[in-house]
Backbone as XML, in Angstrom:
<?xml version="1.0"?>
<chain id="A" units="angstrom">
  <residue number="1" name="UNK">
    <atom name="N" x="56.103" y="-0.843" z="198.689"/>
    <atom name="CA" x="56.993" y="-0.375" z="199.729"/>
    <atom name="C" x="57.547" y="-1.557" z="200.517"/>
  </residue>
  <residue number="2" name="UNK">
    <atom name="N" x="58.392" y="-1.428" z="201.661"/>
    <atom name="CA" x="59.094" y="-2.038" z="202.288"/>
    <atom name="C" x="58.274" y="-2.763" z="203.449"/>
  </residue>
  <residue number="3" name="UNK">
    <atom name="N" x="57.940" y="-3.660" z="203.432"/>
    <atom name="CA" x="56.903" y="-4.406" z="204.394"/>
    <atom name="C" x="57.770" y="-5.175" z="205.289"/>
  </residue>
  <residue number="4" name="UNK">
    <atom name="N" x="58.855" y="-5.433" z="205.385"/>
    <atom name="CA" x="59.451" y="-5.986" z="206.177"/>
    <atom name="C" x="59.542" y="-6.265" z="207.606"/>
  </residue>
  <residue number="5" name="UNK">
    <atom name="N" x="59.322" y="-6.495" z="208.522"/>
    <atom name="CA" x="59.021" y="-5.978" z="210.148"/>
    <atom name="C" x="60.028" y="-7.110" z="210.825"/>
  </residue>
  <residue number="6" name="UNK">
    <atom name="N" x="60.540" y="-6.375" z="211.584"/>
    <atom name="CA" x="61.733" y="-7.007" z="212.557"/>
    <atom name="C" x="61.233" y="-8.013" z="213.849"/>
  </residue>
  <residue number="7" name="UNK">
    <atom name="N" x="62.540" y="-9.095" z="213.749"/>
    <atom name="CA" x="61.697" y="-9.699" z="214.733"/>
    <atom name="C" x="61.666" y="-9.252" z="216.041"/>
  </residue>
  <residue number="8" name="UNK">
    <atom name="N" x="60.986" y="-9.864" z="216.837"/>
    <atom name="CA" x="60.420" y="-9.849" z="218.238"/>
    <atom name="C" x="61.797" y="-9.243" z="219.194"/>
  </residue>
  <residue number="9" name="UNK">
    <atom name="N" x="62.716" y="-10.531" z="218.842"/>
    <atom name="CA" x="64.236" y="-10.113" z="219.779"/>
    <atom name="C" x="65.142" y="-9.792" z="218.789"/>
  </residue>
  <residue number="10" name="UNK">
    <atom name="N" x="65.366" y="-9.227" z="218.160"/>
    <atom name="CA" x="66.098" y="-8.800" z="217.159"/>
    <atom name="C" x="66.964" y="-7.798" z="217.921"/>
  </residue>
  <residue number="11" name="UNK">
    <atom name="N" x="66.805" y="-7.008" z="219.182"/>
    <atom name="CA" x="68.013" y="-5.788" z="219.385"/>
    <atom name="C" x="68.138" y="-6.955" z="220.164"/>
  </residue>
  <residue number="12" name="UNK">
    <atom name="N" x="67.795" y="-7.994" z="221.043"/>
    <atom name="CA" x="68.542" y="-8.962" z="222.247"/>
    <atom name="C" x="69.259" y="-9.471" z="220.939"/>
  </residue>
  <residue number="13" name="UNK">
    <atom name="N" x="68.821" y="-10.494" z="220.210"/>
    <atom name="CA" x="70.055" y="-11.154" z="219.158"/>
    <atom name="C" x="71.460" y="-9.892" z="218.941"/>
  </residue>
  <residue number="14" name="UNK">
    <atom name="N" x="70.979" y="-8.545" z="218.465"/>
    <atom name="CA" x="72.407" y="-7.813" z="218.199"/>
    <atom name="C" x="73.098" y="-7.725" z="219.256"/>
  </residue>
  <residue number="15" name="UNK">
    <atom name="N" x="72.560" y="-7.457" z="220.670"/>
    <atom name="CA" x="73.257" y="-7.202" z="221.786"/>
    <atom name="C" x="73.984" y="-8.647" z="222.231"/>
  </residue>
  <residue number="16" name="UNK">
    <atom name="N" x="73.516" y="-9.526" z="222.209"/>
    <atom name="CA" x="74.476" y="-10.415" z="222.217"/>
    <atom name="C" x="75.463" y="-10.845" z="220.997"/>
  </residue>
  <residue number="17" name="UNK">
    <atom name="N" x="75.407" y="-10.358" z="219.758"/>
    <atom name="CA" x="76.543" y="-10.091" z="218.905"/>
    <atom name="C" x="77.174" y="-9.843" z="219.194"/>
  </residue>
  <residue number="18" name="UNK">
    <atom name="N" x="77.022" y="-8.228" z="219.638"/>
    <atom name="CA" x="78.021" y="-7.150" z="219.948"/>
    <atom name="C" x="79.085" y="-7.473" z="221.319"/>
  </residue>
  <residue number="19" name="UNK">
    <atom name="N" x="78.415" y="-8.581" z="222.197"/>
    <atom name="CA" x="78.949" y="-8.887" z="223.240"/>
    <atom name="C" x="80.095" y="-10.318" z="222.755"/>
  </residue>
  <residue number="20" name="UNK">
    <atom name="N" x="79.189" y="-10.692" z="222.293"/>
    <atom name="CA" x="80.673" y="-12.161" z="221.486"/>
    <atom name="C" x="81.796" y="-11.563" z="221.028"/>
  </residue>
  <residue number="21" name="UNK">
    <atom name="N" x="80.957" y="-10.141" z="220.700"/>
    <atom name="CA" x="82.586" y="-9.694" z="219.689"/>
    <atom name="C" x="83.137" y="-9.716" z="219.928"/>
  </residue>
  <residue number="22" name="UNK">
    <atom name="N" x="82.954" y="-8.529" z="221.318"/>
    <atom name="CA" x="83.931" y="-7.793" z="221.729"/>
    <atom name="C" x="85.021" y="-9.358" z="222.644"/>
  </residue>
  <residue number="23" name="UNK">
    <atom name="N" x="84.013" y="-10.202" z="223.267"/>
    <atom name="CA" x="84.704" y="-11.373" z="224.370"/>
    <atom name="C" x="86.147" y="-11.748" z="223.514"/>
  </residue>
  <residue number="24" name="UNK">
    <atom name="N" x="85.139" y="-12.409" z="222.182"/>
    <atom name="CA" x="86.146" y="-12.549" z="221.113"/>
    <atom name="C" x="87.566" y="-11.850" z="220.835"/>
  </residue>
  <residue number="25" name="UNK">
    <atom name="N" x="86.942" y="-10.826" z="220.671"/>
    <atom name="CA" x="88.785" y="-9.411" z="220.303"/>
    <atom name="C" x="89.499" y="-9.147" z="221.689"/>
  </residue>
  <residue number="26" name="UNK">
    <atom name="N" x="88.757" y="-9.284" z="222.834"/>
    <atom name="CA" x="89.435" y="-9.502" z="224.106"/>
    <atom name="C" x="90.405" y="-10.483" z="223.907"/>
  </residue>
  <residue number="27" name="UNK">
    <atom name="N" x="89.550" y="-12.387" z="223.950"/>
    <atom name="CA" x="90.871" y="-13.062" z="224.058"/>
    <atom name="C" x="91.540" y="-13.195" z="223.248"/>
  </residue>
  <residue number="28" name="UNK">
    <atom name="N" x="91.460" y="-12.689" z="222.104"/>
    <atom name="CA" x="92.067" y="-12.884" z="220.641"/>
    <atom name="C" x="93.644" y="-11.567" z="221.028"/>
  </residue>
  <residue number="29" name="UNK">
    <atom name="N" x="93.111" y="-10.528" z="221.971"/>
    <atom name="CA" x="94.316" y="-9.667" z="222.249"/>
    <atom name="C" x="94.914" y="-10.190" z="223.404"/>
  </residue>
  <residue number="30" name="UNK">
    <atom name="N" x="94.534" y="-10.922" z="224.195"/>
    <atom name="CA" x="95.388" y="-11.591" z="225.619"/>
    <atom name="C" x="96.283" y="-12.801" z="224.771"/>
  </residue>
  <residue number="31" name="UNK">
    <atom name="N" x="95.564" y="-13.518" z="223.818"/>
    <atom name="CA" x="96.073" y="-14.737" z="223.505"/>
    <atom name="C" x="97.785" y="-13.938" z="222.925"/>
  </residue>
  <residue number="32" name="UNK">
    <atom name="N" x="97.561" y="-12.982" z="221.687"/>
    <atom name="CA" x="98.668" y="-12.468" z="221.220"/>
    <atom name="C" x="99.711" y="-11.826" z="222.139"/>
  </residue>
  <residue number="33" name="UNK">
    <atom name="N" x="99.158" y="-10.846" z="223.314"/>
    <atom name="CA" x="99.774" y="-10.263" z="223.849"/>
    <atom name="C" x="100.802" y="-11.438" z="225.069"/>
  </residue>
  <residue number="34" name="UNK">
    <atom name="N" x="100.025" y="-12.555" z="225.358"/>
    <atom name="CA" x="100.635" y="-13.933" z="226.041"/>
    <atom name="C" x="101.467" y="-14.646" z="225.262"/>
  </residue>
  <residue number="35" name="UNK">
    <atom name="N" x="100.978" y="-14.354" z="224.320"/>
    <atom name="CA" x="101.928" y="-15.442" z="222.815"/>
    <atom name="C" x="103.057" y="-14.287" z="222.465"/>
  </residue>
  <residue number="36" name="UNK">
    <atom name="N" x="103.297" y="-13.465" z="222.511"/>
    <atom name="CA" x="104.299" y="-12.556" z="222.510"/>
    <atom name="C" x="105.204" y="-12.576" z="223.917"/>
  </residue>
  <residue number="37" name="UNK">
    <atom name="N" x="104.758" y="-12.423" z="225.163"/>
    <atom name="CA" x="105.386" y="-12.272" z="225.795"/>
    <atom name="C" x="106.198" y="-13.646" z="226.518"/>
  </residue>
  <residue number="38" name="UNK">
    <atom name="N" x="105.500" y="-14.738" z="226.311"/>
    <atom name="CA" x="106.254" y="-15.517" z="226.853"/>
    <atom name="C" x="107.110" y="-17.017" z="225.541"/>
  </residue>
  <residue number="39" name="UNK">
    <atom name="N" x="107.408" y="-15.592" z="224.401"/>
    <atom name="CA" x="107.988" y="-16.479" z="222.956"/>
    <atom name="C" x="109.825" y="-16.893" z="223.651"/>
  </residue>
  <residue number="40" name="UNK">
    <atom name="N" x="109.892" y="-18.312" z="222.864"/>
    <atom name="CA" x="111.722" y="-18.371" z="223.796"/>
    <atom name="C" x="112.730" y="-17.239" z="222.664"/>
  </residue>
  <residue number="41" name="UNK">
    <atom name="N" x="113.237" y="-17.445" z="223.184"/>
    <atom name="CA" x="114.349" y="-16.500" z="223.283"/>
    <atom name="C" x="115.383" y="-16.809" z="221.850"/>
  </residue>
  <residue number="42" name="UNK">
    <atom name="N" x="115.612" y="-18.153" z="221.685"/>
    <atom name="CA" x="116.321" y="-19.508" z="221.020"/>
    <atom name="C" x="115.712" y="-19.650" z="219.653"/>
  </residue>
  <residue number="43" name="UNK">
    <atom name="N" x="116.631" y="-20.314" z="218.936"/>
    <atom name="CA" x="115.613" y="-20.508" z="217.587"/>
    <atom name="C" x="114.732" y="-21.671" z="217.529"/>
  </residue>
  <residue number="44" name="UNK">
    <atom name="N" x="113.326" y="-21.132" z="216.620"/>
    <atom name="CA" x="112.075" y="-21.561" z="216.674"/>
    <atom name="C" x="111.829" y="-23.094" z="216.192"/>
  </residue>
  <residue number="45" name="UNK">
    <atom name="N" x="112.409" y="-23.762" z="216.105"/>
    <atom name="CA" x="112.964" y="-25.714" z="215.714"/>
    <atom name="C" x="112.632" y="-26.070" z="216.684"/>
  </residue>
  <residue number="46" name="UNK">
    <atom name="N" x="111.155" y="-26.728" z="216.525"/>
    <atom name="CA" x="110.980" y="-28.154" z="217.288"/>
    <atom name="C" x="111.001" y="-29.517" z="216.614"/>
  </residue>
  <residue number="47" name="UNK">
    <atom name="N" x="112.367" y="-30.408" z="217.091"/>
    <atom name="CA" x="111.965" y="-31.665" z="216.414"/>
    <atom name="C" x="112.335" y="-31.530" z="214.858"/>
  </residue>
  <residue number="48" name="UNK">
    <atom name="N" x="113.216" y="-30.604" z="214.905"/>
    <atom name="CA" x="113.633" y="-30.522" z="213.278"/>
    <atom name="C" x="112.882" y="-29.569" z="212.593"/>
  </residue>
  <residue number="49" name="UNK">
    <atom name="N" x="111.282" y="-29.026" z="213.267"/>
    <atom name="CA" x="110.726" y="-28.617" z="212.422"/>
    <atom name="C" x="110.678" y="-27.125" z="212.767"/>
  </residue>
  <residue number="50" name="UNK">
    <atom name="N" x="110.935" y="-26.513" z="211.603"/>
    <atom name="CA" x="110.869" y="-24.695" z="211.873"/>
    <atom name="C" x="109.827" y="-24.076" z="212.160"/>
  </residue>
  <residue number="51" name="UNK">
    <atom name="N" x="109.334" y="-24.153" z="213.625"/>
    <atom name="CA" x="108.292" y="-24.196" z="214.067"/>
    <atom name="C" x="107.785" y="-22.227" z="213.569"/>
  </residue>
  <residue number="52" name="UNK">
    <atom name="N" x="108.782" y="-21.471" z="214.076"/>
    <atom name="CA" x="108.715" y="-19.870" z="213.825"/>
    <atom name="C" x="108.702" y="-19.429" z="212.653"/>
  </residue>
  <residue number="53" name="UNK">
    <atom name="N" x="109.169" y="-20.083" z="211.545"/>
    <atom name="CA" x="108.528" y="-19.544" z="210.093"/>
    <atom name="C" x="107.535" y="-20.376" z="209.765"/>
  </residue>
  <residue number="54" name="UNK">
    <atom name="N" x="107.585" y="-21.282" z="210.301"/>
    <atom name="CA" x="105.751" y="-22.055" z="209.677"/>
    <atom name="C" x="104.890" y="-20.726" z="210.552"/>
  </residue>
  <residue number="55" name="UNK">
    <atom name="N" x="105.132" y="-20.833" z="211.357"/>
    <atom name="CA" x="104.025" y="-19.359" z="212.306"/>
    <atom name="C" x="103.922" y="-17.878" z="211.541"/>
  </residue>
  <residue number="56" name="UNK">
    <atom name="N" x="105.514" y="-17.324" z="211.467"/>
    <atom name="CA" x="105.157" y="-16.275" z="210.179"/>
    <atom name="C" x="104.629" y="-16.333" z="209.401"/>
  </residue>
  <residue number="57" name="UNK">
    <atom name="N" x="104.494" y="-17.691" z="208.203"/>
    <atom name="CA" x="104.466" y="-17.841" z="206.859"/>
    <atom name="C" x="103.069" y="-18.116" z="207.101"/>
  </residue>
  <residue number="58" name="UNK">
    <atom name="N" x="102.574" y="-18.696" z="207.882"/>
    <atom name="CA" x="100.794" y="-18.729" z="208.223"/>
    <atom name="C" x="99.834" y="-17.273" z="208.310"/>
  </residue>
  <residue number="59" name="UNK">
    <atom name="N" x="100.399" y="-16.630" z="209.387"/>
    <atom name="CA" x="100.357" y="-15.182" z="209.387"/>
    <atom name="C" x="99.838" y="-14.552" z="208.600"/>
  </residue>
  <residue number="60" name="UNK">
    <atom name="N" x="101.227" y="-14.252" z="207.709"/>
    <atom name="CA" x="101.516" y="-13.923" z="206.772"/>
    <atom name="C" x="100.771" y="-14.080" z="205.493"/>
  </residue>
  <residue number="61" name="UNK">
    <atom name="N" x="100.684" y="-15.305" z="205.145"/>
    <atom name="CA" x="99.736" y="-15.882" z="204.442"/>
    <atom name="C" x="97.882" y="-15.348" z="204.676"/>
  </residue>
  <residue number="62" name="UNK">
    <atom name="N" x="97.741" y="-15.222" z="205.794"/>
    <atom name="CA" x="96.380" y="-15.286" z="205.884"/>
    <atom name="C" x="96.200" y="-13.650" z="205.552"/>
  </residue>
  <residue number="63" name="UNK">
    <atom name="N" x="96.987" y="-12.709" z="206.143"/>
    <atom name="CA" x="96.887" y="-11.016" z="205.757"/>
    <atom name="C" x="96.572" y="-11.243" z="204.134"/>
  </residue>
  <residue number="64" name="UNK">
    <atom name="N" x="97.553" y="-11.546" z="203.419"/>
    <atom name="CA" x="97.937" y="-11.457" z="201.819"/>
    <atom name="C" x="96.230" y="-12.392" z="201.773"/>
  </residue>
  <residue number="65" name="UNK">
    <atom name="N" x="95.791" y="-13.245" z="201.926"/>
    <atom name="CA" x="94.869" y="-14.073" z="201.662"/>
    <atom name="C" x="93.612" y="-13.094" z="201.439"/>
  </residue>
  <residue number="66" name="UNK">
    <atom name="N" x="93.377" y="-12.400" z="202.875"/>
    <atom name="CA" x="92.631" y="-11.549" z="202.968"/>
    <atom name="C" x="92.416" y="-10.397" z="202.188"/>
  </residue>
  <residue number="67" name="UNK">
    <atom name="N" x="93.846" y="-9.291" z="202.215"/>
    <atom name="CA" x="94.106" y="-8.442" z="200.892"/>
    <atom name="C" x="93.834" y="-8.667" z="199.561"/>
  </residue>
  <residue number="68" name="UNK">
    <atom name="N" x="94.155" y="-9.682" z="199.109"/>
    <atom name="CA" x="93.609" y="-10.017" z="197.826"/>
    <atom name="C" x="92.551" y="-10.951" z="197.360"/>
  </residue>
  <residue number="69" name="UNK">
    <atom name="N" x="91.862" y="-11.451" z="198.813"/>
    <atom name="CA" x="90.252" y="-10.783" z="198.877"/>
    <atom name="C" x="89.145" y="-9.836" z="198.402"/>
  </residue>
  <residue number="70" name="UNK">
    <atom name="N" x="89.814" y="-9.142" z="199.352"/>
    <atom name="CA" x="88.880" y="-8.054" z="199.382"/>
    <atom name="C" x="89.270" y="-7.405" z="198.206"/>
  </residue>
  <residue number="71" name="UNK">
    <atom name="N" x="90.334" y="-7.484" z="197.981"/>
    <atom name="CA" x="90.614" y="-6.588" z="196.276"/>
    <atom name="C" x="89.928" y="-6.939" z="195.099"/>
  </residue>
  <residue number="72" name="UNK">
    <atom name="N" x="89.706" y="-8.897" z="195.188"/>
    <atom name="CA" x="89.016" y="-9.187" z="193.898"/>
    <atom name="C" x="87.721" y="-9.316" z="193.864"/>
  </residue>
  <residue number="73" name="UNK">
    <atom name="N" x="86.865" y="-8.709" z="195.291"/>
    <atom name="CA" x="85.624" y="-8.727" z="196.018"/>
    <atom name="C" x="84.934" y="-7.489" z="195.408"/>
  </residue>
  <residue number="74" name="UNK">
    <atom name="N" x="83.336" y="-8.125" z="194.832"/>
    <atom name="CA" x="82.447" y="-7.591" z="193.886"/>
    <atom name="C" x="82.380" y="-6.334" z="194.684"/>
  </residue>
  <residue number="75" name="UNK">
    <atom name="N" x="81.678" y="-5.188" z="193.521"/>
    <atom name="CA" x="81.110" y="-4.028" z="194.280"/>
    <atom name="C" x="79.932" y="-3.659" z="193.511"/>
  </residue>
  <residue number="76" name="UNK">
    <atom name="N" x="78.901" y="-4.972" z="193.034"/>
    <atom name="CA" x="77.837" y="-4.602" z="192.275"/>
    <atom name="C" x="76.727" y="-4.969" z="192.935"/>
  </residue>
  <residue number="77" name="UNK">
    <atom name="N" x="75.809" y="-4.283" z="193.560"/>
    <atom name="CA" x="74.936" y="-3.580" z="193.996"/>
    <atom name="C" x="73.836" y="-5.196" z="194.403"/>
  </residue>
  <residue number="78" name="UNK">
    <atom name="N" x="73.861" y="-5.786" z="195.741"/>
    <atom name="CA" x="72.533" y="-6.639" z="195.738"/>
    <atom name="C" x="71.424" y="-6.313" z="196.343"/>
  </residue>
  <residue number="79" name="UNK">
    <atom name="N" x="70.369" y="-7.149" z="195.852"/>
    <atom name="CA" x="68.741" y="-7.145" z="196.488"/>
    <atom name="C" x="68.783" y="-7.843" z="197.717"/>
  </residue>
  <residue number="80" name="UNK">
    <atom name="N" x="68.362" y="-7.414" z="198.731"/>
    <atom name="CA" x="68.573" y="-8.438" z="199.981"/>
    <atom name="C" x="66.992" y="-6.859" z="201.193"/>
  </residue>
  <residue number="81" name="UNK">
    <atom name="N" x="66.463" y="-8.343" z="200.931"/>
    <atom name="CA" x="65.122" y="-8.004" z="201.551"/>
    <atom name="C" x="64.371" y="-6.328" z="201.369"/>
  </residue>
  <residue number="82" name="UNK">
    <atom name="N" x="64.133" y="-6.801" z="199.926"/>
    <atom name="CA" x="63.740" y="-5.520" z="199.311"/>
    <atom name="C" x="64.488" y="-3.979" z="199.068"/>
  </residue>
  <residue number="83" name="UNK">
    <atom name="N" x="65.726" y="-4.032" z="200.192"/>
    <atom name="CA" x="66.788" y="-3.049" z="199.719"/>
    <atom name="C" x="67.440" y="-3.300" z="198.934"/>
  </residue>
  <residue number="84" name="UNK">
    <atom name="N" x="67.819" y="-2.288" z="198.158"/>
    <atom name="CA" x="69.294" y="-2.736" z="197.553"/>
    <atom name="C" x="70.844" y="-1.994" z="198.369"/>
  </residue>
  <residue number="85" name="UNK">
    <atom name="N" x="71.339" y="-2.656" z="198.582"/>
    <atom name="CA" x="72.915" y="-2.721" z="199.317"/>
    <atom name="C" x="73.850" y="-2.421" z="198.411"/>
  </residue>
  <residue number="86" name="UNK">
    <atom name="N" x="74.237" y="-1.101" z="198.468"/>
    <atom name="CA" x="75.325" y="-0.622" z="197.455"/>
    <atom name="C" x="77.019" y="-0.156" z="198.087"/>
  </residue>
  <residue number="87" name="UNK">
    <atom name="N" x="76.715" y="-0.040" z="199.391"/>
    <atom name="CA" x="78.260" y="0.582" z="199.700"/>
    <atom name="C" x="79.058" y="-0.593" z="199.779"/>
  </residue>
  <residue number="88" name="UNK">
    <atom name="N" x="79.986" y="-0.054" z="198.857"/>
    <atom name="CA" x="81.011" y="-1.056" z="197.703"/>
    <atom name="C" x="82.134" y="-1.834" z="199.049"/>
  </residue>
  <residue number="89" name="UNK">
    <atom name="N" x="82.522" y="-0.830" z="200.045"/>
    <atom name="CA" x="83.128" y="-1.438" z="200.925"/>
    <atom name="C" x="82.558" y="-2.398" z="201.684"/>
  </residue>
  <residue number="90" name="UNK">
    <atom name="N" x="81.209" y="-2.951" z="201.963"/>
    <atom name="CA" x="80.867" y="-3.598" z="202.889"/>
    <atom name="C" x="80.031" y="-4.967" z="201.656"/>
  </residue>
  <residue number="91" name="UNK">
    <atom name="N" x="80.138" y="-4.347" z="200.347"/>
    <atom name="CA" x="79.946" y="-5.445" z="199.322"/>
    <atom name="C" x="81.234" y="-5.853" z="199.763"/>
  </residue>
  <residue number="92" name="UNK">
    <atom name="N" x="82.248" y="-5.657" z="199.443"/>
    <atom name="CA" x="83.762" y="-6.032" z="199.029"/>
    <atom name="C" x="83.859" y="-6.736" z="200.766"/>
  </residue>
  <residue number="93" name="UNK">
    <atom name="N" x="83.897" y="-6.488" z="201.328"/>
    <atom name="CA" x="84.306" y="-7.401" z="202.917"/>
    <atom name="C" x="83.325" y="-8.827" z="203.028"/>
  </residue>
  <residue number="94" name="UNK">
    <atom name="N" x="82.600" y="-8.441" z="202.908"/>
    <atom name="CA" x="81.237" y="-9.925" z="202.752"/>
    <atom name="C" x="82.116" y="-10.761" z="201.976"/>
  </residue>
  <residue number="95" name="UNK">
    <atom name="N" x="82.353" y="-10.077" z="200.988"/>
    <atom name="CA" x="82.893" y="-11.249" z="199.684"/>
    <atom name="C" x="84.698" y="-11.969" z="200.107"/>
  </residue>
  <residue number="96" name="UNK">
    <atom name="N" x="84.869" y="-10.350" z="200.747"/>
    <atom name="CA" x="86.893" y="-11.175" z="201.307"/>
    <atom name="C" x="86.355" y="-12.215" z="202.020"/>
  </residue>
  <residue number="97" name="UNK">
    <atom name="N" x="85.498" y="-12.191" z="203.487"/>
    <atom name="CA" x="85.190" y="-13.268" z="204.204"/>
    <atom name="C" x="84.797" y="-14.343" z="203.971"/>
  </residue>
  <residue number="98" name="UNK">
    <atom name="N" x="83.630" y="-14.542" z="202.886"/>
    <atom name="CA" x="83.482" y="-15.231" z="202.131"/>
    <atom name="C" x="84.340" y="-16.306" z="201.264"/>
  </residue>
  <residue number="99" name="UNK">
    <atom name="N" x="85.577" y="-15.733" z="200.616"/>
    <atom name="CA" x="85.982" y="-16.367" z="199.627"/>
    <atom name="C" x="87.499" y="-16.698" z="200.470"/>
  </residue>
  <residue number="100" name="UNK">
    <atom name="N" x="87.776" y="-15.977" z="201.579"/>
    <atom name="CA" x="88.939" y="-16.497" z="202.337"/>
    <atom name="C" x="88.620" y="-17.908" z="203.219"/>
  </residue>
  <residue number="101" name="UNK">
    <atom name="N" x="87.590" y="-18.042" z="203.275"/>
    <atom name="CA" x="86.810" y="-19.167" z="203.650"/>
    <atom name="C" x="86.957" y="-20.226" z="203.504"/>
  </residue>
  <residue number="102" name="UNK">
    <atom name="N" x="86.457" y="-19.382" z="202.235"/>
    <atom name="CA" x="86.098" y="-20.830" z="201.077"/>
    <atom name="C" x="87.827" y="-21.873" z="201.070"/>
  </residue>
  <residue number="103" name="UNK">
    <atom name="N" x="88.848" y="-20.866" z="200.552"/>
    <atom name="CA" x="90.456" y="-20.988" z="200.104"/>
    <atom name="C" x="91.019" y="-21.662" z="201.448"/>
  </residue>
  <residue number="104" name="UNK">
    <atom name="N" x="90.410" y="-21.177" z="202.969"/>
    <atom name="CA" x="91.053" y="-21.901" z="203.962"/>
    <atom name="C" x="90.431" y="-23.256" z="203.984"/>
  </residue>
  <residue number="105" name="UNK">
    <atom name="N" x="89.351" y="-23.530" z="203.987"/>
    <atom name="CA" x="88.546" y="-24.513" z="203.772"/>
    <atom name="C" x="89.001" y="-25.915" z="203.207"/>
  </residue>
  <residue number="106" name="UNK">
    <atom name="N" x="89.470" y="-24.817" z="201.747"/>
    <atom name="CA" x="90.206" y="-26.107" z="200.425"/>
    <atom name="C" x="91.715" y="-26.300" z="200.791"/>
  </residue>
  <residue number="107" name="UNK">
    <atom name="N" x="92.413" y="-25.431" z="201.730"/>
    <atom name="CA" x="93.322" y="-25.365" z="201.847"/>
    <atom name="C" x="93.565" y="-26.573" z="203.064"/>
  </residue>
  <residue number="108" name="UNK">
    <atom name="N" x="92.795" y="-26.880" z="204.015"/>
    <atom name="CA" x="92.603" y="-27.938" z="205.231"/>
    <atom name="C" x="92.477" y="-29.104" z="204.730"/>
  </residue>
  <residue number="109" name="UNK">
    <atom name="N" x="91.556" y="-29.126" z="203.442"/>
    <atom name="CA" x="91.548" y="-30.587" z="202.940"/>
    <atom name="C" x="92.613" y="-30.938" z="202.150"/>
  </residue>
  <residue number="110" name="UNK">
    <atom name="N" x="93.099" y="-29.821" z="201.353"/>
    <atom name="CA" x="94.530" y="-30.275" z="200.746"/>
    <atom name="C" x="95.615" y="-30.806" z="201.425"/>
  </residue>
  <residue number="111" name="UNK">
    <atom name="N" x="96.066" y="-29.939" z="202.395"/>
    <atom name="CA" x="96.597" y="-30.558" z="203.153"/>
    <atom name="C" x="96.563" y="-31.941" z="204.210"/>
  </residue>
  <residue number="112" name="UNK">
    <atom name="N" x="95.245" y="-32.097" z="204.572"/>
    <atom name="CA" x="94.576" y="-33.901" z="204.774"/>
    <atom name="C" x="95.299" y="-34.678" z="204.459"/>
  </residue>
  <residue number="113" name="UNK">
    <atom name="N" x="94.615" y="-34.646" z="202.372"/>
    <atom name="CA" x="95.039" y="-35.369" z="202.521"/>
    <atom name="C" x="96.391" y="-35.578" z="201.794"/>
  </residue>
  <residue number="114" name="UNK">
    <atom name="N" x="97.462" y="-34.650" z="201.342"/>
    <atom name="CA" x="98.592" y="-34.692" z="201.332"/>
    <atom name="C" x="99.486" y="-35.182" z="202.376"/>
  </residue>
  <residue number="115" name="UNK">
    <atom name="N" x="98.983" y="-34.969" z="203.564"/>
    <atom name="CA" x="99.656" y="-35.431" z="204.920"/>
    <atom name="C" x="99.037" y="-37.304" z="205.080"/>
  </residue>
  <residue number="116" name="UNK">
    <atom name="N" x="98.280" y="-37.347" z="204.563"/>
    <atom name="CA" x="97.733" y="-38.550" z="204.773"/>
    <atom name="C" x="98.451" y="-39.523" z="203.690"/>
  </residue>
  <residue number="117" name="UNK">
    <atom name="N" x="98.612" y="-39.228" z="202.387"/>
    <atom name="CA" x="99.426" y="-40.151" z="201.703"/>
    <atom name="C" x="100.694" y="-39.984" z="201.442"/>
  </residue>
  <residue number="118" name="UNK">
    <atom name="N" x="101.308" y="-39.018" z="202.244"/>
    <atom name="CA" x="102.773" y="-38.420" z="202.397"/>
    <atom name="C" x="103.408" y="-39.486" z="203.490"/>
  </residue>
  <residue number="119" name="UNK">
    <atom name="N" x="104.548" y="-40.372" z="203.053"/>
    <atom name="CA" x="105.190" y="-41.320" z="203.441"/>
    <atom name="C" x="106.605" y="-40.841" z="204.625"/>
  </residue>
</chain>
């Protein structure tokens, strides 16, 4: 059987999860709702550079990144502390987060060092 026993502070550790989150999706909705409201008016070129479709195309990029994630994200059944974990949706999200990660990750160093030996 399942011998497992939880630790000591284990509901204090979730309760302060649950509290990052939410801080988190707070400023994550002030930042957008500030970044929306005070966007200029004018087109998005700073310095030559198209500052407002590099911002879409990032966006943009990261949704699609994510979507086809989670689309190519396993749904076969793991062992993880004597359970086995089968609901395919929360296999499949582990793995989008996971592997969007990974792709932003490789994607920071590519760019490095492309910017670095780019003349």
């Amino acid at each position: 059987m399942n011998s497992f026993i939880s630790p000591a502070i284990a509901d204090v550790m979730l309760w302060l999860m649950y509290i990052t989150l939410a801080a988190a999706m707070g400023v994550t909705a002030y930042s957008v709702w500030h970044g929306l409201r005070n966007r200029r008016k004018g087109s998005d070129v700073v310095n030559g550079v198209p500052a407002g479709r590099i911002g879409w195309l990032v966006a943009v990029g990261f949704v699609l990144i994510m979507v086809v994630t989670f689309a190519l994200g396993s749904t076969k059944p793991i062992l993880t502390n004597g359970t086995w974990l089968t609901d395919g949706f929360w296999l499949r999200a582990a793995d989008m987060f996971i592997y969007t990660s990974i792709i932003l990750i490789i994607g920071c160093f590519v760019s490095a060092i492309v910017s670095k030996f780019r003349s």
